[in-house]
Steps between C-alpha positions, in 0.01 A plus 500: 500500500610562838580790652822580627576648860791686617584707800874643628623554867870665573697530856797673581742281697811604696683176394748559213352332167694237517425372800134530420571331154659177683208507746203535206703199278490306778268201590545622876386840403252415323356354762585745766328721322145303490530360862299410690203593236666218166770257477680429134622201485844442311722246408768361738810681379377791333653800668470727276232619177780740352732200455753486123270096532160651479425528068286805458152342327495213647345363856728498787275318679161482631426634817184447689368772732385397834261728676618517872795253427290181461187568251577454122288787349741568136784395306739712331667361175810737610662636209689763454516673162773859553750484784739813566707378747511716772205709432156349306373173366162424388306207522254379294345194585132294454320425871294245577250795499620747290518450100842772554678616798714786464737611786799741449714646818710773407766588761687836482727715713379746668659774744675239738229220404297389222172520368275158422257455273288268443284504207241245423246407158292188505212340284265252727404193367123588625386823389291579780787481799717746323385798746554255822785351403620879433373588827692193667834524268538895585426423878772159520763787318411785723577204778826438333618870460397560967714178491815652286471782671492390852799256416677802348400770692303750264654868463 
C-alpha cells in the first residue's frame, strides 16, 4: 500500500472572493499562478472549471503540465468532484504520476479580502518519490500562493 501525502498552505488576499474565485476557475489563472515555473495546458474554449457544463465525477479534460512552458513533465486527468460556486471545489483526479491527486481551494471573505486555501493529499505511483515529490508539490504551491499574492496584493 502506498502512502498518502498531504500538506496545506493559506494567503490572505486583498481582492474580494469573488474576484479571486473567477481568477482560480480560470485557465488564465491557473496559469498565472505557475508562470514562469509550469504551463497547464487546456482546451481551446474552456474559460472556465466552475462552469453549470463541467459534470462533477467525470474528466473535464486532460491537461498536461509543461515545466518552463515547453517540457511535458505530468498530466492531470482534471476532474472535479464538489464545486461551491463562489467559494470551494475539490478535485480529485489520477496523474500520470500519482495513483490520486487531491486539490481543494477554499476561498472565503475576509475583512475587506479573502482568505485562500489550498489544501493538497496525494498517493505516488512509486513509493519511494513520495517525500520529493512532497518536497517539489509544497514548493510549486508555496510558488503559487507569492504569485496570488503579488497579483492581489497580500494584507
Amino acid at each position: 500500500m502506498t502512502a498518502a501525502y498531504h500538506f496545506e498552505i493559506s494567503s490572505r488576499l486583498t481582492a474580494a472572493a469573488d474576484r479571486v474565485w473567477q481568477h482560480a476557475t480560470s485557465p488564465a489563472g491557473v496559469n498565472a499562478e505557475f508562470r514562469p515555473l509550469l504551463r497547464m495546458t487546456f482546451p481551446a474554449g474552456l474559460s472556465t472549471l466552475a462552469s453549470e457544463n463541467v459534470v462533477l465525477g467525470q474528466p473535464v479534460c486532460r491537461c498536461w503540465m509543461l515545466l518552463f512552458g515547453v517540457l511535458p513533465v505530468d498530466y492531470d486527468d482534471l476532474t472535479l468532484v464538489e464545486i461551491e460556486p463562489g467559494r470551494r471545489f475539490l478535485e480529485r483526479s489520477e496523474l500520470l504520476t500519482q495513483k490520486c491527486w487531491e486539490h481543494e481551494r477554499i476561498i472565503e471573505p475576509a475583512n475587506g479580502g479573502c482568505r485562500l486555501t489550498d489544501r493538497v493529499r496525494f498517493e505516488p505511483r512509486v513509493a519511494f518519490l513520495g517525500p520529493l515529490q512532497r518536497v517539489i508539490f509544497r514548493s510549486v504551491f508555496r510558488w503559487r500562493h507569492w504569485n496570488l499574492r503579488r497579483m492581489h496584493f497580500e494584507a
